[in-house]
C-alpha positions as CSV (number, residue, x, y, z in Angstrom):
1,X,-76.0,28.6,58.9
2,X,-74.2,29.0,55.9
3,X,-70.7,30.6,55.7
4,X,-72.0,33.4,53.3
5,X,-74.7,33.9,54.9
6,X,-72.9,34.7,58.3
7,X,-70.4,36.9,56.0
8,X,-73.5,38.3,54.6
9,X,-74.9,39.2,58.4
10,X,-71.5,40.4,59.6
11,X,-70.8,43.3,56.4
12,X,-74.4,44.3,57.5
13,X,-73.8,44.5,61.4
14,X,-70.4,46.4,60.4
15,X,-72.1,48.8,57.8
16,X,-74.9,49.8,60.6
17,X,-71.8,50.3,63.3
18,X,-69.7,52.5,61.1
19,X,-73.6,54.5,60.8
20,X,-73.9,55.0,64.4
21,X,-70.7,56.3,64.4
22,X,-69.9,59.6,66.1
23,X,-68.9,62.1,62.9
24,X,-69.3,65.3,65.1
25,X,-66.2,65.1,67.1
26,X,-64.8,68.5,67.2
27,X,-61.2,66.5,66.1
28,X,-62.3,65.7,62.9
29,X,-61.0,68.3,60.5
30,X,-57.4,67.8,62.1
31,X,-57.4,64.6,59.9
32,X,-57.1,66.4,57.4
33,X,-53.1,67.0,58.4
34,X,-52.4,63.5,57.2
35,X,-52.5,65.0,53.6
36,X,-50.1,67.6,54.0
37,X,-47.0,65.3,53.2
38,X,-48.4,63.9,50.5
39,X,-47.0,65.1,46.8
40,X,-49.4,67.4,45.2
41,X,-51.1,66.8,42.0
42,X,-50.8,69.2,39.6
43,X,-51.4,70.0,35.7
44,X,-49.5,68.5,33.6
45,X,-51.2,65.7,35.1
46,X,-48.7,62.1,34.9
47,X,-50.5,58.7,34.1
48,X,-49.9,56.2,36.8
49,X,-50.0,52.5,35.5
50,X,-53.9,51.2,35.4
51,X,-55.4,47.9,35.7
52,X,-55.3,45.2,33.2
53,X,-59.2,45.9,32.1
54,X,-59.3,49.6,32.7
55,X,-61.8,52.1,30.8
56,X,-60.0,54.4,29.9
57,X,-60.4,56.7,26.6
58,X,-61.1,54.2,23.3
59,X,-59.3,53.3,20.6
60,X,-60.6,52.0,17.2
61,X,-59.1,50.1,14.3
62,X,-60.0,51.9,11.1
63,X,-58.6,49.2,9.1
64,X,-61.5,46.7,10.8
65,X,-64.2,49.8,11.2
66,X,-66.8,49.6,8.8
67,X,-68.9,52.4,9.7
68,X,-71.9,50.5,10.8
69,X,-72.9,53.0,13.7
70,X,-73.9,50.0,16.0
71,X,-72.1,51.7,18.6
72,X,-73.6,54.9,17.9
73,X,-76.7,53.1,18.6
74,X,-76.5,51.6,22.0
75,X,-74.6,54.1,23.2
76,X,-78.0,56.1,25.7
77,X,-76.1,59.1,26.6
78,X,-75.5,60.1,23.1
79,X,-71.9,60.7,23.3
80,X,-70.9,59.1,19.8
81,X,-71.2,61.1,16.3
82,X,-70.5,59.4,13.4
83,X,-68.4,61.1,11.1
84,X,-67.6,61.0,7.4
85,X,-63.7,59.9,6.6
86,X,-63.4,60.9,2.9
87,X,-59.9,59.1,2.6
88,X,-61.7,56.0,4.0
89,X,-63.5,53.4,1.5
90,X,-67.0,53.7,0.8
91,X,-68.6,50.3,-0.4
92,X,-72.2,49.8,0.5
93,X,-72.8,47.1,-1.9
94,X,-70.2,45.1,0.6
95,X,-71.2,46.5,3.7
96,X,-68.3,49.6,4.1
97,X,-69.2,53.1,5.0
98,X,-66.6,55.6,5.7
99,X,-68.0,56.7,8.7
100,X,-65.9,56.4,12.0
101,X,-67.2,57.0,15.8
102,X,-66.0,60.8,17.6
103,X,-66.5,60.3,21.2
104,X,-67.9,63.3,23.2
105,X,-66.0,62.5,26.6
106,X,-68.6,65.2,28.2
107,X,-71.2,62.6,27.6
108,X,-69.1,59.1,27.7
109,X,-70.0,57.3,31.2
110,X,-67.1,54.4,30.0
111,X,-69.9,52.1,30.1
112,X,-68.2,49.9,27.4
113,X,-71.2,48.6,25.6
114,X,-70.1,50.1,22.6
115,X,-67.4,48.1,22.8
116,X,-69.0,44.6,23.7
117,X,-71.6,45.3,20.5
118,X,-69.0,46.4,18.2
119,X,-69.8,43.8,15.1
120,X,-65.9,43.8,13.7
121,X,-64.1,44.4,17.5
122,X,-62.8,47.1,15.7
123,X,-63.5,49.3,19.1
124,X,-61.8,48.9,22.5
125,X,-60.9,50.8,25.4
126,X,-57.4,51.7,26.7
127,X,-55.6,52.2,29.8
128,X,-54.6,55.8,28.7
129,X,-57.0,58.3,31.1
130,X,-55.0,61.5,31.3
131,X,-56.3,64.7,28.9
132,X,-56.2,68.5,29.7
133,X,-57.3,71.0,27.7
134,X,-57.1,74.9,27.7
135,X,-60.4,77.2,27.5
136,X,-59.2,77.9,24.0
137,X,-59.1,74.3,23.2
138,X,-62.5,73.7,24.9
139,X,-63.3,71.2,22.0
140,X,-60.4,68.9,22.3
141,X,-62.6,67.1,24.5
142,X,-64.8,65.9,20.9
143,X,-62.5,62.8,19.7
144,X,-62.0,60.7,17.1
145,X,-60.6,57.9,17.9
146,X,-57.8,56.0,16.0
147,X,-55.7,52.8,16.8
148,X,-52.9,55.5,18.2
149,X,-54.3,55.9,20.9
150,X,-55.3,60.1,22.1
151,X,-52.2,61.2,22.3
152,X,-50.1,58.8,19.5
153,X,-48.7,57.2,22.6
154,X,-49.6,53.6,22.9
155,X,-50.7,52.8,27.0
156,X,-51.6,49.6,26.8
157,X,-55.3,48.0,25.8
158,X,-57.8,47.9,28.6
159,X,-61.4,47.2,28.2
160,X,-61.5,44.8,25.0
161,X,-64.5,42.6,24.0
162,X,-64.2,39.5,25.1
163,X,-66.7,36.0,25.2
164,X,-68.2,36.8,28.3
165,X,-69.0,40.8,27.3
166,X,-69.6,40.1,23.5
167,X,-73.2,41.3,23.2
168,X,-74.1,39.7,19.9
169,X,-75.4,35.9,18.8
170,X,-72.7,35.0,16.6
171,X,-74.7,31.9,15.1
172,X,-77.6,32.2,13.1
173,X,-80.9,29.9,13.8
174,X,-80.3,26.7,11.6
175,X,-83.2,26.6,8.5
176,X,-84.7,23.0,8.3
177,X,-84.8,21.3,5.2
178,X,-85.2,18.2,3.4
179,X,-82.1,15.6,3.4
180,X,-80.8,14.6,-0.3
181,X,-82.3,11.1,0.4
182,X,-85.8,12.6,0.9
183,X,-85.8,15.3,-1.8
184,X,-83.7,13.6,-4.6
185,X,-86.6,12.1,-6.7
186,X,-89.4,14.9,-6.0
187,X,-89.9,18.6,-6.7
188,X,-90.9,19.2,-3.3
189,X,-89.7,22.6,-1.6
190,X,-86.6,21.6,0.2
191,X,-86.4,24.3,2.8
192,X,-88.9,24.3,5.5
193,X,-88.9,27.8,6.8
194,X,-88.9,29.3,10.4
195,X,-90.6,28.7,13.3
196,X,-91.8,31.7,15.3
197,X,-89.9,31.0,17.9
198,X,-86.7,30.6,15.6
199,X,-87.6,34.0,13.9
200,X,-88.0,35.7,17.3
201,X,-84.9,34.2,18.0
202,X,-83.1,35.0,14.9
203,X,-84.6,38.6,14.2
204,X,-82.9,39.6,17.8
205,X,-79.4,39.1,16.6
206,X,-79.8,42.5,14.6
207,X,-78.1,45.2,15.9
208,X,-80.1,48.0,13.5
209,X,-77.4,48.7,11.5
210,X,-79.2,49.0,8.3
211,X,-75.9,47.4,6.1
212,X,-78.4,45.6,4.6
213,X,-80.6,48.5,3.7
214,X,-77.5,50.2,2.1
215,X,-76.8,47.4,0.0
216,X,-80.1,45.8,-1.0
217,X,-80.9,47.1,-4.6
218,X,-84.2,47.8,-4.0
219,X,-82.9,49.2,-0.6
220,X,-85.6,47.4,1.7
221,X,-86.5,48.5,5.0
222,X,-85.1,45.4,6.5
223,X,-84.3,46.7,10.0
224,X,-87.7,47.6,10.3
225,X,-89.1,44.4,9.7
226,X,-87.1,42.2,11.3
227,X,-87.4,44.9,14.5
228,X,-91.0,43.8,14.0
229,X,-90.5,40.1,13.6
230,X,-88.7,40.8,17.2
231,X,-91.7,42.3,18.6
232,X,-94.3,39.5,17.5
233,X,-95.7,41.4,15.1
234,X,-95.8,39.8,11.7
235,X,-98.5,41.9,10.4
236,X,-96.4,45.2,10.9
237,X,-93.5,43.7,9.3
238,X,-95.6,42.8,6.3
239,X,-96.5,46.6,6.2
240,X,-92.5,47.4,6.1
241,X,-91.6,44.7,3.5
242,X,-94.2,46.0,1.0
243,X,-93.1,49.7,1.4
244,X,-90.2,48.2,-1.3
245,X,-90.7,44.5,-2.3
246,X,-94.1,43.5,-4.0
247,X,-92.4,39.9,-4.7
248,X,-91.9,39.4,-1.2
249,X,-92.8,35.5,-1.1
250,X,-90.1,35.3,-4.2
251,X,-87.7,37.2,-3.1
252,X,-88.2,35.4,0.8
253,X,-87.1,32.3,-1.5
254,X,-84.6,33.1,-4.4
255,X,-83.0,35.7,-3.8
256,X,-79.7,37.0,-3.9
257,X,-79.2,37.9,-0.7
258,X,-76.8,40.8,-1.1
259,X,-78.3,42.0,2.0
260,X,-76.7,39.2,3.9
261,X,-73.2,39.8,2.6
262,X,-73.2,43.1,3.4
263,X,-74.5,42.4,6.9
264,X,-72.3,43.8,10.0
265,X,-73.2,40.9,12.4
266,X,-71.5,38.4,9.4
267,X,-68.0,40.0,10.0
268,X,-66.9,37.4,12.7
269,X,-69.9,35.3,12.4
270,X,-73.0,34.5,10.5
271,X,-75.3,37.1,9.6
272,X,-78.5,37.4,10.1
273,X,-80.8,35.2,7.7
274,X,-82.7,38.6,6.7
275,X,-84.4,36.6,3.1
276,X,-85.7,33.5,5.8
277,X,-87.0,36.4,7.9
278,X,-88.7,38.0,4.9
279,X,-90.3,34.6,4.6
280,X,-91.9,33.5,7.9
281,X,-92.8,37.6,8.1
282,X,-94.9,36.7,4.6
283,X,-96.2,32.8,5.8
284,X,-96.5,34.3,9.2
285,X,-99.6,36.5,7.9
286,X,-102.8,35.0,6.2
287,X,-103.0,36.3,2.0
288,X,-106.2,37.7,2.6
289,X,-104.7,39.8,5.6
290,X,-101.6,40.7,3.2
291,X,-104.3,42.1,0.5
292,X,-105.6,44.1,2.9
293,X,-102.7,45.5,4.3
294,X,-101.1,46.4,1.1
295,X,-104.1,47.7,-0.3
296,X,-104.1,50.4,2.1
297,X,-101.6,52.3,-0.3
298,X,-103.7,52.6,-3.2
299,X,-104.7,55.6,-4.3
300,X,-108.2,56.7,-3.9
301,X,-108.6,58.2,-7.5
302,X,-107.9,57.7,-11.0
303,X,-105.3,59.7,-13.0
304,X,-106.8,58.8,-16.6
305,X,-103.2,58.1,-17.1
306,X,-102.5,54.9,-19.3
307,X,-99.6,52.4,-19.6
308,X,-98.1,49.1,-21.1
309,X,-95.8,46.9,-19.7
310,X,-94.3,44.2,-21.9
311,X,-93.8,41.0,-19.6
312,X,-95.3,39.8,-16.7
313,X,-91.9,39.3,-14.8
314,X,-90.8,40.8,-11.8
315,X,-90.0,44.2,-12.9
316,X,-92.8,44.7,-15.2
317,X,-95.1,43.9,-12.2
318,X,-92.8,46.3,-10.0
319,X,-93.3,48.8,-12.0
320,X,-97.4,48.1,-12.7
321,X,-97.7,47.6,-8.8
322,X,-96.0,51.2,-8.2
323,X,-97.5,53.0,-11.2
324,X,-101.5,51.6,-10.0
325,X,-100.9,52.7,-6.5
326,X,-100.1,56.0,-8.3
327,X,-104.0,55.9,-9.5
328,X,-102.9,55.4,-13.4
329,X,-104.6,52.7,-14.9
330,X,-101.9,49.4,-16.2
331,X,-102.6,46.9,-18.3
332,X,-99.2,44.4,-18.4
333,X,-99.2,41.6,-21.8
334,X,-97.3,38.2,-21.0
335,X,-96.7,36.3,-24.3
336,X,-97.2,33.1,-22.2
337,X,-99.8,31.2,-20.4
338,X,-99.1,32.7,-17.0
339,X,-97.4,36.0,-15.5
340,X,-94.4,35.5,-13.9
341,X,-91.1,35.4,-16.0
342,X,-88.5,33.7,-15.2
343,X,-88.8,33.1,-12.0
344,X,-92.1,30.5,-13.1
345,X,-90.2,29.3,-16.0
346,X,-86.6,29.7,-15.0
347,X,-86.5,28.7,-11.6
348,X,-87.5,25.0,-10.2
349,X,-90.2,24.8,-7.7
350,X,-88.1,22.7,-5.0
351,X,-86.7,26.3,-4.6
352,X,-89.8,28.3,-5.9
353,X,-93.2,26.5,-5.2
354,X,-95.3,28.4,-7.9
355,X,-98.4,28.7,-5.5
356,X,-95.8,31.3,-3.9
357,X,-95.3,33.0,-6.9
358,X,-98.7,33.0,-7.5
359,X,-99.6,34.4,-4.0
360,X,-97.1,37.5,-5.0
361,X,-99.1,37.9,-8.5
362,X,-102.5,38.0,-6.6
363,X,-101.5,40.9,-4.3
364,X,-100.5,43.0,-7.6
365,X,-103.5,42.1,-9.7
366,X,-105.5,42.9,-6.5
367,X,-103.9,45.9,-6.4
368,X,-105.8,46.6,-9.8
369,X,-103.5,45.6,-12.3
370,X,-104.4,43.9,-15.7
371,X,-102.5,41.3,-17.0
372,X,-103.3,39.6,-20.5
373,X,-101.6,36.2,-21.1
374,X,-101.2,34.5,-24.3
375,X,-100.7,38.1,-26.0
376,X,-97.8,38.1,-28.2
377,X,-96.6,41.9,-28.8
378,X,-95.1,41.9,-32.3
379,X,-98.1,39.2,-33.5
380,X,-100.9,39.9,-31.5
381,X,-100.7,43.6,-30.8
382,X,-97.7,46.1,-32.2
383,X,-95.7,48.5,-30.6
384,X,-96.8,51.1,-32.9
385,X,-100.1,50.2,-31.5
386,X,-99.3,50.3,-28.3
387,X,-97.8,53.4,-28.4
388,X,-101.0,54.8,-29.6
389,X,-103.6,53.9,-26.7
390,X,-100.9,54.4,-24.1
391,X,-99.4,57.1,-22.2
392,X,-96.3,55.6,-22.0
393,X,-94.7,51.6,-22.2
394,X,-92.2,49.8,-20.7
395,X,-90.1,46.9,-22.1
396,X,-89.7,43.9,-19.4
397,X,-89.3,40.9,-21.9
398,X,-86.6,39.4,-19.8
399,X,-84.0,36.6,-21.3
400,X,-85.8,33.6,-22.5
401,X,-83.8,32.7,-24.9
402,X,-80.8,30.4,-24.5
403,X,-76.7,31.1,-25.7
404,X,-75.1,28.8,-27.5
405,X,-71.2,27.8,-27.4
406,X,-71.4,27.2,-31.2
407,X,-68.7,24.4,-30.5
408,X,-68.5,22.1,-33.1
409,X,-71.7,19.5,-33.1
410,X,-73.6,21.9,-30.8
411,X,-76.6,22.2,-33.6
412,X,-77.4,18.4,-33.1
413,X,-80.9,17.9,-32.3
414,X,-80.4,16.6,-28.7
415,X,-77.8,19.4,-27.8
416,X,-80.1,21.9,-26.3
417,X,-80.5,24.9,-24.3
418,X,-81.4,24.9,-20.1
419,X,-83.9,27.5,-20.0
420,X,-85.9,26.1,-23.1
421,X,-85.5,22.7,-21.0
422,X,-86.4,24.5,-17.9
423,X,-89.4,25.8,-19.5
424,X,-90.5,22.7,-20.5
425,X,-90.3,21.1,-17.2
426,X,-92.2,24.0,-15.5
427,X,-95.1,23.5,-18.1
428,X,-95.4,19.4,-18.1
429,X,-94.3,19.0,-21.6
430,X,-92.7,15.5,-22.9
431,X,-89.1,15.5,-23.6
432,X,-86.7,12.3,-24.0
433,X,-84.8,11.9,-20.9
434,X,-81.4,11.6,-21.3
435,X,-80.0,8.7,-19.5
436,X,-76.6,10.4,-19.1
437,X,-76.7,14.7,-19.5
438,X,-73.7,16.9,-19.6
439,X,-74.4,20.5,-18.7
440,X,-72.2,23.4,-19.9
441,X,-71.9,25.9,-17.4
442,X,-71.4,27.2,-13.6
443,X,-73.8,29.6,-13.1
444,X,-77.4,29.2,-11.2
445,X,-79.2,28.0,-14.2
446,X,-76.6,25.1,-14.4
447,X,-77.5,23.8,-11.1
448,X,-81.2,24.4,-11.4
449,X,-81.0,22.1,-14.7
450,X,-78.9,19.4,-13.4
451,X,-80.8,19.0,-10.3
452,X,-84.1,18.9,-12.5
453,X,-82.9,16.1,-14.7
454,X,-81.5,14.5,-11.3
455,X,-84.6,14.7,-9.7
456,X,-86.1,12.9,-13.3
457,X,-83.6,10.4,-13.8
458,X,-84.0,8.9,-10.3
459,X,-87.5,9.1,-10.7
460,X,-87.3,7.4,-14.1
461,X,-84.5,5.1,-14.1
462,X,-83.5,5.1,-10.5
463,X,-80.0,6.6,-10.7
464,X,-78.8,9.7,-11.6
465,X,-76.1,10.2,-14.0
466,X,-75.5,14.0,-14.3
467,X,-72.4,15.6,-15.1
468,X,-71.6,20.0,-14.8
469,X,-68.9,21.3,-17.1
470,X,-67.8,24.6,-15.7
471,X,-64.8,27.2,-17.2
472,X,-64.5,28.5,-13.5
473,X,-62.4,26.8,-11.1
474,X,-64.8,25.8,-7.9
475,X,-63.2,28.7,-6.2
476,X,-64.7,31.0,-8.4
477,X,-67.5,29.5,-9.2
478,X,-71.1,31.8,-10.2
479,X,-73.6,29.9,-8.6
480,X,-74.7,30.5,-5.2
481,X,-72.4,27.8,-2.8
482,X,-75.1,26.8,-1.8
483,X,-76.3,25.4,-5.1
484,X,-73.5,23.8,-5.4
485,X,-73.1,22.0,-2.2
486,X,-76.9,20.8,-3.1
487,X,-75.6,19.5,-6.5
488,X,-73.2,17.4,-4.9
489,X,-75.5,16.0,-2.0
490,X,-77.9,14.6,-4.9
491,X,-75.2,12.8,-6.6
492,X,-74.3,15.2,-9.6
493,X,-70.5,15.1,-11.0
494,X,-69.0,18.7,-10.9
495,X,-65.7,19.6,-12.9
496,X,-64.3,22.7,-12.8
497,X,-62.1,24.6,-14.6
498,X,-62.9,23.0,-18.6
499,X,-63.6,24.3,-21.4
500,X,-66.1,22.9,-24.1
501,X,-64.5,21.9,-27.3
502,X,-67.0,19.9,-29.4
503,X,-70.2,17.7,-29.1
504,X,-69.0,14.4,-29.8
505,X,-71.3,12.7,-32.6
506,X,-71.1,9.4,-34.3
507,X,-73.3,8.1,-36.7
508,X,-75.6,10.6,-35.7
509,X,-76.0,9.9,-32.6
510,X,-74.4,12.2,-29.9
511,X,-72.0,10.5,-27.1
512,X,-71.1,13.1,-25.1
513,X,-68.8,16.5,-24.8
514,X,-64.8,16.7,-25.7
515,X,-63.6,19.4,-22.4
516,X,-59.9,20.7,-22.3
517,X,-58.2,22.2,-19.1
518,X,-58.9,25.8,-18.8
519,X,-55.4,27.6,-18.0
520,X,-57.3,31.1,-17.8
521,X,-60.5,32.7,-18.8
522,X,-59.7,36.8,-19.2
523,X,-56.5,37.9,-21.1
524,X,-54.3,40.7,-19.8
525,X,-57.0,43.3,-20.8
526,X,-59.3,41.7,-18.6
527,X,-61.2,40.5,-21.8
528,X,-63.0,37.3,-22.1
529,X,-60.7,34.7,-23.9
530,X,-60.0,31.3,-22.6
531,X,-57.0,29.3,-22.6
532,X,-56.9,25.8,-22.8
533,X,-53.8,23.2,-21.6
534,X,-54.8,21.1,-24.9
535,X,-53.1,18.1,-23.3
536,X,-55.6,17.6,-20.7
537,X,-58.4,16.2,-22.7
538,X,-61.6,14.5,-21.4
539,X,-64.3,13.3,-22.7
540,X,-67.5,13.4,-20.9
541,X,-70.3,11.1,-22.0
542,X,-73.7,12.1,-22.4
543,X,-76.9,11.0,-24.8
544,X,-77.7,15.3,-23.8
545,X,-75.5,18.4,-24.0
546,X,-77.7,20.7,-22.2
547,X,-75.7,23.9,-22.6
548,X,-76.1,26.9,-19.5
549,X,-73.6,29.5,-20.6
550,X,-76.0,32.9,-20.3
551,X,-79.6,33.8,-22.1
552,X,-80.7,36.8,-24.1
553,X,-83.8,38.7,-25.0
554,X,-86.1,37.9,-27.9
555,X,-86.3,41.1,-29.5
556,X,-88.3,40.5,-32.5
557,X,-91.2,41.7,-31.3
558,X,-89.7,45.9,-31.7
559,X,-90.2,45.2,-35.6
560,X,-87.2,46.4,-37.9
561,X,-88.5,50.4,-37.6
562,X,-88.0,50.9,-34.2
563,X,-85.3,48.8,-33.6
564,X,-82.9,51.2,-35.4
565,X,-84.3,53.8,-34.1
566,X,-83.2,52.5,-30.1
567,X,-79.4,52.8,-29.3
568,X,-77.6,49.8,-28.4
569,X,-75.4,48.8,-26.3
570,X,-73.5,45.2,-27.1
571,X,-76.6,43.7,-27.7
572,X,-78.7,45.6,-25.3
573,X,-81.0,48.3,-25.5
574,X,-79.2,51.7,-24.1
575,X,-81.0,53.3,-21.0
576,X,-80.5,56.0,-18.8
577,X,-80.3,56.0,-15.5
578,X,-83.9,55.8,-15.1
579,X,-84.7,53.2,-17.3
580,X,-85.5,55.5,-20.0
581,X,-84.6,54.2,-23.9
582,X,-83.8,56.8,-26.4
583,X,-87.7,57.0,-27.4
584,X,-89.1,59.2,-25.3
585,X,-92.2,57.0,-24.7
586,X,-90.4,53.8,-24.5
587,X,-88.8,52.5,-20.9
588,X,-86.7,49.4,-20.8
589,X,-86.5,46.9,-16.6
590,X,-85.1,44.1,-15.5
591,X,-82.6,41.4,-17.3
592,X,-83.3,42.5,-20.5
593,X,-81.3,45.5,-19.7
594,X,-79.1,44.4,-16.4
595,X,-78.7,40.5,-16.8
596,X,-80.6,37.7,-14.3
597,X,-81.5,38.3,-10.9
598,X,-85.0,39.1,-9.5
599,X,-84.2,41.6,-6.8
600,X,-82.7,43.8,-9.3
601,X,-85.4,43.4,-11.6
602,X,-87.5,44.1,-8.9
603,X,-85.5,47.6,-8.2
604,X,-85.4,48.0,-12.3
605,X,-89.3,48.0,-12.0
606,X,-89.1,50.7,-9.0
607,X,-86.8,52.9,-11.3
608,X,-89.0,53.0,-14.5
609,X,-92.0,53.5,-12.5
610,X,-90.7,56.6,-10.9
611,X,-89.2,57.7,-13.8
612,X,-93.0,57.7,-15.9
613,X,-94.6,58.9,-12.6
614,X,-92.4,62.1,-13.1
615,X,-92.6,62.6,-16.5
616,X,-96.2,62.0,-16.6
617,X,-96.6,65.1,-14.1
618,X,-95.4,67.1,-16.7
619,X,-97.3,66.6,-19.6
């Protein structure tokens, strides 16, 4: 026999002694005498020294607080309240509300767990148990905790979160993808996507927070779907994701991801891969299935209502996919060969397969929508006329056109813009590939063309010979980190910080791009205006300056009339905070009024769309 299984028989044989006890001895209450020497405890009560881990009554850091209400959440006997700290931050876009937890210590049962879940450790427990209060003061017992402590006397901390009571999974589920040897000289979609069992796995480090939610521009039920992803229930979180995002295999893709930044869980870890989720939820679920899911939110009746959308982007489908589940009738006109904006002829499809894009585009024509490609408004079809068969129209034209530096040499035929370039690579079109490109700029589009002509080079001529010019020092750089870190993996040169002087050209022929040192890029009004060390001069060589500074909208197609009869703002047609232009009948989405990014073209599209539903049910 084992020792603790003899210690184990012997507690047991004691425990059934001491029951068999005799308790009725008529001696008993004299025990009680053994008390009577003993000092009496009275009010005001005096705090003897606790343990090292004692639960006694909470502290929280406001500094590290952020609001989330996590605690709030697990707590089952409902004894937190979050309340709003007006002198406190409020930042939702980075994940900061100024909401702080009150503790009820009628309810509290010191269980700690809001502790152990606490996302920041901003929460912990002290060793400070003594509080009296008068009937007058009954509601002293409500508390809002601070890092002071209850009474502004510090007692020592008791109860803190530590590794063994942390409840949350600090490490996100890694995302398989395609090494730089096996993607470098191919278009293939580098990143493989979630398993279920990784999802599962990954959707259960949520804590409900709904950060994300707050800070998502098209404020996405996100908690809701990845609560579903939890639960095996793909279908259900499909349901969820369409309540907000009609570009859902997109947006699972290429997006921003503000939602991520702002997540609580990615304080002291990594947070929770919310745009992967979004994808396996939308793989997860046959497109058939997602048809018939999102078609159960179409209206059953026609409002005889009709309306235009110019472009076939993200926010001009938004808005057609919101305004045809409204019952009004939407035919969209894409000057192009195929719907999709930018994000078919912006983005490459090693990060955007187009049959993805596609799949998103079926579910909104399904929906009932009309879309006419290869219909130029301006040439095919006017606005004037427009205006006349339709209730009401909405500009989505987005930025296909390319800046330029306007260095000197920067008109030479083989000095050209990315997203004419990208175009041209998304359609199949023949172009002369440079054996050596310099690209002008740090931003998203930058990456997306130097990894194209990579990918073509070492397809071509077996080597890649790529070189990214960028005014921003790597610190601050505009593209997504992760673009970057790709870039470097597939062999492309990166230089920070320099500034573009002049094409090089001799007899004709261009040999590359003259950079200087960038000393600063804002003056003291915070204006754009670079400065240059002069000294530090490079040349880069390059038989193609492919230049990536920023895109604008081709705006021909208003025609001189109305064009001075819209307001502008630096370049930009002035809106309101619906999306409304200063013609009444005339509504303006997407980067043609807010700059590139599809999520907030996607909540641009939500915005007009509302805005036209209400204004239609007054006419």
């Amino acid at each position: 026999m084992s020792d603790t299984t003899q210690n184990s028989k012997l507690k047991i044989q004691n425990s059934i002694a001491i029951a068999h006890e005799d308790h009725g001895s008529i001696l008993s209450p004299l025990k009680a005498l053994q008390f009577f020497a003993r000092k009496p405890v009275t009010v005001p009560l005096e705090p003897r020294p606790a343990a090292a881990n004692y639960r006694g009554f909470h502290l929280n850091d406001h500094e590290k607080c952020i609001g989330c209400s996590s605690c709030q959440k697990v707590c089952d006997n409902a004894a937190i309240t979050m309340v709003k700290v007006p002198h406190l931050p409020e930042d939702p876009v980075n994940g900061i509300r100024n909401l702080r937890p009150a503790i009820d210590y009628g309810r509290c049962c010191w269980c700690a767990l809001c502790v152990d879940i606490c996302p920041t450790g901003a929460i912990s427990l002290s060793r400070e148990y003594v509080h009296t209060c008068t009937q007058a003061e009954i509601d002293s017992y409500f508390i809002l905790p601070d890092e002071t402590g209850l009474h502004g006397k510090y007692y020592g901390l008791g109860w803190q979160k530590s590794v063994d009571s942390d409840l949350l999974d600090l490490e996100r589920q890694a995302m398989e993808e395609l090494v730089p040897e096996a993607r470098i000289d191919n278009f293939d979609e580098i990143v493989h996507g979630y398993s279920e069992q990784q999802a599962v796995i990954e959707a259960s480090r949520c804590v409900q927070c709904g950060m994300c939610h707050d800070a998502c521009p098209t404020h996405m039920d996100a908690p809701e779907y990845i609560r579903a992803i939890w639960q095996g229930k793909p279908e259900e979180a499909v349901r969820w994701i369409y309540n907000s995002n009609p570009f859902s295999h997109v947006c699972g893709r290429v997006c921003t991801h503000r939602c991520e930044e702002a997540c609580s869980i990615g304080r002291r870890g990594e947070p929770v891969a919310i745009r992967w989720l979004k994808r396996y939820a939308m793989d997860a679920v046959d497109h058939d299935r997602v048809k018939q899911i999102v078609a159960e939110q179409k209206a059953d009746y026609l409002s005889g209502k009709q309306i235009a959308i110019i472009g076939a982007g993200p926010a001009g489908l938004t808005a057609a996919f919101d305004l045809v589940r409204k019952g009004h009738q939407v035919t969209v006109f894409e000057a192009r060969d195929a719907a999709g904006g930018m994000p078919r002829y912006g983005i490459p499809s090693y990060r955007l397969p187009y049959d993805m894009l596609d799949r998103d585009i079926d579910v909104i024509t399904s929906m009932g929508v009309k879309i006419k490609t290869n219909t130029r408004v301006g040439v095919d079809i006017s606005m004037q006329q427009l205006q006349a068969d339709h209730d009401a129209v909405v500009l989505a034209i987005g930025l296909h056109l390319g800046r330029s530096t306007r260095i000197p040499g920067a008109d030479h035929k083989q000095v050209v813009k990315a997203v004419d370039l990208l175009r041209m690579i998304t359609n199949d079109e023949k172009f002369k590939l440079p054996k050596k490109a310099v690209v002008i700029g740090g931003g998203n589009v930058a990456m997306d063309i130097a990894r194209s002509i990579a990918r073509m080079q070492r397809r071509a001529h077996g080597q890649v010979t790529v070189t990214v010019t960028a005014l921003e020092d790597k610190a601050h750089f505009l593209a997504d980190p992760v673009e970057v870190k790709e870039c470097l993996e597939e062999e492309i040169e990166i230089f920070d910080a320099r500034g573009p002087q002049a094409c090089i050209i001799e007899r004709g022929r261009l040999k590359g791009l003259k950079t200087w040192k960038v000393r600063s890029i804002f003056d003291d009004q915070g204006r754009f205006s670079p400065a240059y060390d002069e000294t530090d001069e490079q040349i880069h060589e390059g038989d193609m300056v492919i230049e990536a500074i920023g895109q604008m909208s081709d705006i021909s197609l208003l025609g001189e009339t109305l064009s001075e009869e819209l307001e502008w703002h630096r370049g930009r047609l002035k809106v309101d905070e619906n999306g409304r232009t200063s013609v009444d009948w005339l509504w303006a989405a997407g980067d043609c009024v807010n700059g590139p990014d599809v999520v907030h073209a996607v909540a641009d599209g939500h915005r007009v769309a509302a805005s036209i539903e209400t204004w239609l049910d007054k006419k």
